[in-house]
C-alpha positions in Angstrom: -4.2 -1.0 33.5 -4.1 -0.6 30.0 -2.2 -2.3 27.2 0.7 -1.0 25.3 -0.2 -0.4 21.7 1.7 -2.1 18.9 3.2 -0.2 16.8 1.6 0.4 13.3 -2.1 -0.4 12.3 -4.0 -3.4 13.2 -5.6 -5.5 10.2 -9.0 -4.6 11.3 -8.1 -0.8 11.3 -6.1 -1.1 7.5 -9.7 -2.9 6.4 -11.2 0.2 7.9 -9.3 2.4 6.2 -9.6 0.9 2.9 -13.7 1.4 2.9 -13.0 4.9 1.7 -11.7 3.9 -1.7 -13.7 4.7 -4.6 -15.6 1.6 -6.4 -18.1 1.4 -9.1 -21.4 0.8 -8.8 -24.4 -0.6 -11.3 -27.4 0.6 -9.4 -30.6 -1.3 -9.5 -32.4 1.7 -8.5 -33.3 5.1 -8.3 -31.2 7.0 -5.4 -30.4 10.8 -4.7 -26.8 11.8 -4.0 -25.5 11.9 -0.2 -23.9 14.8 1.5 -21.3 13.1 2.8 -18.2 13.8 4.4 -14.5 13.0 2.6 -16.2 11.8 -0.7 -16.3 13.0 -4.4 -17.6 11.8 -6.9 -15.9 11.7 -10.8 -17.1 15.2 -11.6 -15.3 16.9 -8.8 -11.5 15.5 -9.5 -10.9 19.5 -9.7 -11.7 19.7 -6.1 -10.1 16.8 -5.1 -6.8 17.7 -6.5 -7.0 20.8 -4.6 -7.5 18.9 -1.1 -10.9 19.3 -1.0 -12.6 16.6 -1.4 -15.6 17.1 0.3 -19.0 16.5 -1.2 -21.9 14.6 -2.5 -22.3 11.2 -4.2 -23.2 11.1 -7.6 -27.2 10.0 -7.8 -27.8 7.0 -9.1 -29.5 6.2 -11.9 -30.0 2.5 -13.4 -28.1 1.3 -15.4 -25.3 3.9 -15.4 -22.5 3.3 -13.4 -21.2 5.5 -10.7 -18.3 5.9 -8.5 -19.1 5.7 -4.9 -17.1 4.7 -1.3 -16.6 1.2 -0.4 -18.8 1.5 2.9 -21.6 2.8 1.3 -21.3 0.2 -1.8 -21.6 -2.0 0.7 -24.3 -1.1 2.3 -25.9 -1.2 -0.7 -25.2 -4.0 -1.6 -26.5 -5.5 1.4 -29.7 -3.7 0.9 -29.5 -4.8 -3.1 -30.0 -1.8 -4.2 -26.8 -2.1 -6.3 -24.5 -4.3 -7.9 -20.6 -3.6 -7.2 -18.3 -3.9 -10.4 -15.5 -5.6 -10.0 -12.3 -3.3 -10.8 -9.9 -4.6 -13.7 -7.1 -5.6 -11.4 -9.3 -8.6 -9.8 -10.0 -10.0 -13.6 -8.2 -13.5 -13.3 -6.6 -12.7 -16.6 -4.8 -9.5 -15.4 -4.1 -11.2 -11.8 -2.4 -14.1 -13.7 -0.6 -11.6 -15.9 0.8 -9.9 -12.7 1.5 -12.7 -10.9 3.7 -14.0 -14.2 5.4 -10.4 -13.4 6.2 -11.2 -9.7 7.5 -14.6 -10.8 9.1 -14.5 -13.6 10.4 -11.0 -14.8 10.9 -9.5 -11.0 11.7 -12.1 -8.9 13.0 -9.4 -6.0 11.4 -6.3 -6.7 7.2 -6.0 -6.8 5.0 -5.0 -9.5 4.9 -1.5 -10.0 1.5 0.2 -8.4 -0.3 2.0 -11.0 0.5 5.6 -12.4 -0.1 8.5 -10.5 -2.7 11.2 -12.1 -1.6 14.3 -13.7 -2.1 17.4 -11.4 -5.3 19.4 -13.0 -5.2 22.5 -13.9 -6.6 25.5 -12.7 -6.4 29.2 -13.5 -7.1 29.9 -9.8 -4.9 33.4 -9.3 -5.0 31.9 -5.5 -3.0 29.0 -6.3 0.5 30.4 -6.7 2.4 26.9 -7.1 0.8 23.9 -9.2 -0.6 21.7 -7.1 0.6 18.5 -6.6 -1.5 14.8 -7.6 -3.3 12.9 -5.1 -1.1 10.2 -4.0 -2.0 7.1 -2.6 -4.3 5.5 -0.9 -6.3 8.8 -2.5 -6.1 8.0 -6.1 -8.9 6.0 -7.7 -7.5 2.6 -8.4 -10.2 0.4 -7.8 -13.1 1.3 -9.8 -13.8 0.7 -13.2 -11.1 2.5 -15.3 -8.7 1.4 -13.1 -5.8 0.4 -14.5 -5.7 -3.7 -15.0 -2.6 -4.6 -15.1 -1.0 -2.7 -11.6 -1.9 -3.7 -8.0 -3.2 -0.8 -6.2 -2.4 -0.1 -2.0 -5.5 -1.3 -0.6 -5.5 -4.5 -3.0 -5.4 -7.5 -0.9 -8.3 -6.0 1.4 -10.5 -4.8 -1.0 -10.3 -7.8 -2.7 -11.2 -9.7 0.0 -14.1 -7.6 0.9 -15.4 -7.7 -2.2 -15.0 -11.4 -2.5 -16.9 -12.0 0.8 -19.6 -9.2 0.3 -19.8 -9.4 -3.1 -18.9 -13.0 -4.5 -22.1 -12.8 -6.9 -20.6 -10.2 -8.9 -17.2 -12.1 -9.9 -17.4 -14.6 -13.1 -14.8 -16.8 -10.9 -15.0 -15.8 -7.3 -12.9 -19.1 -7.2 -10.3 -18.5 -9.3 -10.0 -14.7 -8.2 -9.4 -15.8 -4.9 -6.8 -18.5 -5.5 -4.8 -16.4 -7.5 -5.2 -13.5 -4.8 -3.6 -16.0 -2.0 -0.8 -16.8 -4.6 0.2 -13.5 -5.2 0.0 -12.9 -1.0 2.3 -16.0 -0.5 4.8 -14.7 -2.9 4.6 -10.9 -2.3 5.3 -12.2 1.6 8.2 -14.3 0.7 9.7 -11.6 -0.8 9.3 -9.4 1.8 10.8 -11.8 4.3 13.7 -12.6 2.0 14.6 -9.2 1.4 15.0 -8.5 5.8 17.0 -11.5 5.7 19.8 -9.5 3.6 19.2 -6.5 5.6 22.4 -4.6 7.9 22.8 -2.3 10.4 22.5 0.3 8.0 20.1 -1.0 5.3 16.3 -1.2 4.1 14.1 -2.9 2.1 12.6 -1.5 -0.9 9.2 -1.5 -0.5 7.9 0.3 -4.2 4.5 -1.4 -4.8 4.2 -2.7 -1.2 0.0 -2.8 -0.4 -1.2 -1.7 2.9 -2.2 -4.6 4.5 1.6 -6.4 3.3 3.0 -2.9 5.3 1.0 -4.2 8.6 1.9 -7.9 8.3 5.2 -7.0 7.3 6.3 -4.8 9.7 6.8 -7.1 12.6 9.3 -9.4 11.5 10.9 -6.6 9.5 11.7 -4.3 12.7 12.0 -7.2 14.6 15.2 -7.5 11.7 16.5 -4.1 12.5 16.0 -4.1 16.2 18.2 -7.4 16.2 21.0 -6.0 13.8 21.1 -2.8 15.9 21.6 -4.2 19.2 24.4 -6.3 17.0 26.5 -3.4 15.8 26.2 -1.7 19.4 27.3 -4.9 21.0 30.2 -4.7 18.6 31.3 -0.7 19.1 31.3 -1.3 23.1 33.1 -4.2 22.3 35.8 -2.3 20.6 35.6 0.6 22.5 36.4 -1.3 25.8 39.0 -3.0 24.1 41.0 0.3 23.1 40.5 1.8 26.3 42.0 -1.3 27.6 44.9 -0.8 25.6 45.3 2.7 26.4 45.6 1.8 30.1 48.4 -0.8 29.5 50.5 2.2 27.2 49.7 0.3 24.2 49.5 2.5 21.2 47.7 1.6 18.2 49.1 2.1 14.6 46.4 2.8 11.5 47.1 0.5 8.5 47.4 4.1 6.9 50.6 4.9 8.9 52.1 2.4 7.9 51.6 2.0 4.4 53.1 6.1 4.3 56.0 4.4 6.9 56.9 1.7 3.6 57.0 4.5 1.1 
């Protein structure tokens, strides 16, 4: 007999997903590009706005940096054939700036994710509308030119995959990942304060929220909900039973609005 699925991802499947995020490289040596499936490299971004981003991997060439998938710059990493350079957003100064942000300046609301790109664009007669930017998780946040001071949607997994894979290529690994359970801890606390204000009718905002906080989050969160729902119906019976009651005993209501227009 099987078991019922929870709802939502698993951890292990939003780790999966965030292997096909773009990181940067420094190769150590020589490599052809890959014909791979779901990839692009920096000199397609034409393509990939388009919505197709199928394609090969840059080639690598010591000591020039390139922009490959997470899986495969870990693979080669393993095989250390390449080095993988940290993006911006795990420097310990810009993690300490942002956590400043979450504590101080935005003690409810998250740090905002980083900007969207511009749509490119293209004098494609085929294209009769302008084509909308990637959006998340399909925007290249985590490689080099990545912006440093924003928290992209994959950040608390890549950063622990690259701190666990990669440790050797952090100045601090120590630091990084101290500040990196900080900023969980408090991202979380927010999150659980803000179901705690949540009605019948309400919802969180969740601008900025990562992946992996979506995943944790979401149990306690519709957990919430489901409790508040089954609240407010436990309340209309309630009051519906109670006016059908009067009904049957020839009881007839009066609205506060009748008889405010009664006074006048």
């Amino acid at each position: 007999m099987a078991l019922p699925l929870s709802p939502g991802l698993t951890p292990a499947e939003i780790a999966f997903m965030c292997e096909m995020e773009l990181v940067t490289v420094i190769p150590r040596q020589r490599l052809e590009g890959l014909d791979l499936l779901g990839t692009f490299s920096a000199s397609s971004s034409m393509l990939a706005a388009h919505g197709n981003n199928q394609g090969p991997t840059p080639p690598l060439n010591p000591p020039y940096r390139a922009d490959l998938p997470l899986w495969l710059a870990l693979l080669l990493k393993r095989q250390r054939r390449a080095n993988i350079s940290p993006p911006p957003w795990l420097n310990p100064q810009s993690l300490d700036a942002i956590l400043r942000v979450e504590t101080e300046l935005s003690n409810q609301a998250f740090s905002p994710p980083p900007p969207l790109p511009l749509p490119a664009s293209t004098n494609d007669p085929l294209l009769l509308l302008p084509t909308p930017p990637p959006a998340p998780p399909f925007v290249p946040s985590a490689t080099y030119d990545a912006p440093p001071d924003a928290l992209p949607y994959h950040w608390l997994e890549l950063g622990e995959i690259l701190l666990e894979a990669a440790s050797d290529d952090f100045e601090t690994p120590d630091q990084v990942r101290r500040l990196l359970r900080d900023l969980r801890e408090i991202r979380m606390e927010k999150l659980r304060k803000g179901a705690e204000v949540l009605d019948a009718g309400g919802g969180v905002k969740m601008n900025g929220v990562g992946a992996m906080e979506v995943g944790e989050g979401r149990a306690f969160i519709t957990g919430v909900i489901d409790g508040l729902r089954k609240i407010g119906a436990s309340k209309e019976q309630t009051k519906r039973e109670r006016e059908a009651e009067e009904r049957d005993n020839g009881f007839v209501g009066t609205a506060p609005e009748d008889e405010d227009e009664m006074e006048l």
